[in-house]
N, C-alpha and C positions, 0 to 999 in steps of 0.2 A: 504494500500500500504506500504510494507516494505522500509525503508530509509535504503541505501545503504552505510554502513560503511563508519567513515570519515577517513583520511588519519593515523589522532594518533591512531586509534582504532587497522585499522591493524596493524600496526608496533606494536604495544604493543602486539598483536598475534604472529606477526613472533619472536619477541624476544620471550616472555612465549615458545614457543615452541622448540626455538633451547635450551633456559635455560633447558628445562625437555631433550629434547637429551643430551647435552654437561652431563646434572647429569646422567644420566642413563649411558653413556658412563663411568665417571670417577667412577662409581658403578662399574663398569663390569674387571674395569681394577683394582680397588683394591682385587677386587674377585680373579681375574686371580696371583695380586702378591703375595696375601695368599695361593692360592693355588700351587705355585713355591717356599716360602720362602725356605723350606728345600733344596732344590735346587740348588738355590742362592746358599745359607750360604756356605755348604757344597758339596763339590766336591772332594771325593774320587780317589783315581787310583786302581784297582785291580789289582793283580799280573799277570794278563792275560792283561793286557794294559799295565803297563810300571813296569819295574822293574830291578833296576840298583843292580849291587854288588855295598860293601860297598868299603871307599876311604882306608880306614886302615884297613887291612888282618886279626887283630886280633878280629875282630867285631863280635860279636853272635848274633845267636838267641836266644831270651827267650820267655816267657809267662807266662802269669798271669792272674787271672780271678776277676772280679770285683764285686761291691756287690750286683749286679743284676745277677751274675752267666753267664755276658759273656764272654766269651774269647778273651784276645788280646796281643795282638802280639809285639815284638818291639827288636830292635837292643841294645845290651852291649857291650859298649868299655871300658875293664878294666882300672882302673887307672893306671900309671904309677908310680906312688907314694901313697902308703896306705894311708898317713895323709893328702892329695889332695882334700879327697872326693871324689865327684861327682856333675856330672850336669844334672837334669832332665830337656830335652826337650820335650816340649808341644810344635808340630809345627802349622803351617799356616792351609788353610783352603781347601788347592789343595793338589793333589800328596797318597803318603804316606811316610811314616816313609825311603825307599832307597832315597829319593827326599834331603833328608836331611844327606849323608852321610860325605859329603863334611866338610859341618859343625860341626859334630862333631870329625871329624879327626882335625879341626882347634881348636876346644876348648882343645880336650885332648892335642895338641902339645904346648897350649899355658898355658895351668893350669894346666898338668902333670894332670886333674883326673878323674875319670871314668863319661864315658857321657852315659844315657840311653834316647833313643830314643824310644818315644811308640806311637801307634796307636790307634786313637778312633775309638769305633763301628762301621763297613761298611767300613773301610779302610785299605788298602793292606789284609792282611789273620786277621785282626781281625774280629769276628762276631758281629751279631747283625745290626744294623740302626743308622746312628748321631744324634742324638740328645745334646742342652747344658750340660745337667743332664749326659748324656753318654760323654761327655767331661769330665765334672766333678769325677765322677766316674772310670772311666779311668785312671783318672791322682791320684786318692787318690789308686788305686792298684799298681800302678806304685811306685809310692811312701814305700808302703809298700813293692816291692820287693827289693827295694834298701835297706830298714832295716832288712829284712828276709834273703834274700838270699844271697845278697853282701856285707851284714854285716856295712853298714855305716849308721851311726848315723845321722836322720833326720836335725840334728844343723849343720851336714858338707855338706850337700843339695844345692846346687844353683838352685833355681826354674826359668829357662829360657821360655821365650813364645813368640813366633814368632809369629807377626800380630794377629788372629783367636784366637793362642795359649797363647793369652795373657792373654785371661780370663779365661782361667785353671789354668794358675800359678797366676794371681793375687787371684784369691781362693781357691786353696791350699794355699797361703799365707797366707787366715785368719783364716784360721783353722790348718792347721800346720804349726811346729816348723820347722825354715829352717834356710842356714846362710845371704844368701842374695835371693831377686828377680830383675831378669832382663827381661825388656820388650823394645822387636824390631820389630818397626813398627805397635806398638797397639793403637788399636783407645778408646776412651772413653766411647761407649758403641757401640754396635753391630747398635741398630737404628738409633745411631747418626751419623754413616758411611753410612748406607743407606740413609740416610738424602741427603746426602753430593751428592750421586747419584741420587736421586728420590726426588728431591724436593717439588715437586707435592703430593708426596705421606703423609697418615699419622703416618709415622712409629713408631712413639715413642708409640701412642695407639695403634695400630693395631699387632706389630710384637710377635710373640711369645718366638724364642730368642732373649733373652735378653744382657748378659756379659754382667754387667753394673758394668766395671774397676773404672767408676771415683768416684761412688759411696763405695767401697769395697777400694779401694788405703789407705786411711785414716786409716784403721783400719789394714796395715802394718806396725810392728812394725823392721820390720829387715831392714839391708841395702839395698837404691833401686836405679838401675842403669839401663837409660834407652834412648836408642837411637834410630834417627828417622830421615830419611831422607826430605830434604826440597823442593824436586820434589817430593815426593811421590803424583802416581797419583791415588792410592785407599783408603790410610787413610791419610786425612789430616794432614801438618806437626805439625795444631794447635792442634790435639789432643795429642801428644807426650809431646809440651809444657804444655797443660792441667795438665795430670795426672803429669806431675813433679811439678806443681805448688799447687796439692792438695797432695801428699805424704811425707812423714816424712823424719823426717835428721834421719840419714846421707843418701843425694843422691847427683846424678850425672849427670850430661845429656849429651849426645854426636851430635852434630851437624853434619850431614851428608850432607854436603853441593851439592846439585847438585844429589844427590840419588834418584831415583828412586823404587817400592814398590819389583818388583820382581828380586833381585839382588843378588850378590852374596859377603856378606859383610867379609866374613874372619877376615884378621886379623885386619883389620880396626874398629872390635867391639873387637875383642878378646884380643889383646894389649892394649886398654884401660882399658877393663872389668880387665885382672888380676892385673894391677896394683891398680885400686879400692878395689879387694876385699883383696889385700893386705896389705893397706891403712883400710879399715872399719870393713872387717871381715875376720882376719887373722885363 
């Protein structure tokens, strides 16, 4: 005659059991965020979805092709003063390159010097798919057209990176020659933002990009100037604090008090920033 389970035996069934559902479940949903990361990360606009003229009339297009031979795309606002430089912007993580016109009519009005705006792979008319590596690459062709074609010397460079675009310019930063780098609204690394949303998740093992800023920051040697809002509701305000606390002097930090991630900072960065770079790296 079979004895009829005693009261702990089931319960210790019902539990084992929802324990192998509940695993099987958070299996299924790490699968499901591996197979979105690109997704996530990167969010494009093609010129058939949105696409604004630029804020300053005198704004080009140019192009340039990178060392995987893709083509891309990106806006030239000439300086207004030859010995100004320039500023390369590496933007966010949405949009394209028109999304940020605004902005660079703010920096040229504020630095007098030429701003190029460029696109990584999959975004507005440049080719190709995002990828980091296609971030990265991207931003070293970009780079090269400013020394090629607009004739200005990598050392009169402002390497700018908005949120996503931080971790282009923070590596361009450690491999080339710039006069300063500024980072608005960048997180400390890509996973650790995801973190911040997916708590549950294990993203520092599991994510494939990476932009791992807080790790790369230290080994910037130029002026670093970097502000960040303290509502920000997509990268924590403490990541902004981080990376100021592990980069080199000369920097600077700008408190954005009450800011938000998707804003429109003008000259609220831009008035600080030139006086900085006037200050550290004239």
């Amino acid at each position: 005659m079979t004895t009829p389970p005693t009261f702990g035996r089931r319960a210790r069934r019902f539990v084992a059991r929802w324990a192998v559902l509940l695993f099987v479940v958070y299996l299924g949903a790490i699968v499901v965020f591996l197979s979105l990361e690109n997704s996530l990360v990167f969010q494009p606009s093609s010129p058939a979805e949105s696409w604004l003229a630029p804020a300053n009339p005198r704004t080009q297009d140019v192009w340039f092709t990178d060392a995987a031979g893709t083509k891309v795309h990106g806006w030239w606002l000439p300086p207004a003063r030859a010995e100004a430089g320039a500023v390369l912007v590496a933007h966010g993580n949405g949009g394209n390159v028109t999304h940020r016109g605004r902005l660079a009519a703010d920096l040229h009005d504020a630095l007098g010097a030429g701003v190029l705006l460029f696109d990584y792979p999959g975004y507005g008319k440049s080719e190709g798919r995002p990828s980091e590596q296609g971030c990265y690459a991207a931003g070293d062709a970009a780079l090269k057209w400013l020394k090629d074609e607009a004739k200005i010397p990598p050392g009169r460079v402002v390497l700018f990176g908005e949120s996503l675009g931080g971790g282009t310019a923070v590596d361009l930063a450690t491999r080339h020659d710039h006069r300063a780098i500024v980072l608005v609204f960048t997180f400390t690394s890509l996973p650790a933002a995801a973190k911040f949303h997916y708590p549950w998740l294990p993203t520092h093992t599991l994510m494939r990009n990476r932009f791992d800023n807080l790790s790369k920051i230290g080994d910037c040697t130029r002026p670093v100037f970097i502000a960040h809002g303290t509502a920000d509701e997509i990268v924590p305000f403490r990541h902004g604090e981080q990376l100021f606390a592990a980069a080199n002097e000369p920097k600077e930090f700008l408190r954005l008090e009450g800011f938000t991630h998707n804003v429109l900072f003008g000259d609220l960065v831009c008035g600080p920033l030139g006086r900085f770079l006037e200050r550290y790296a004239p």
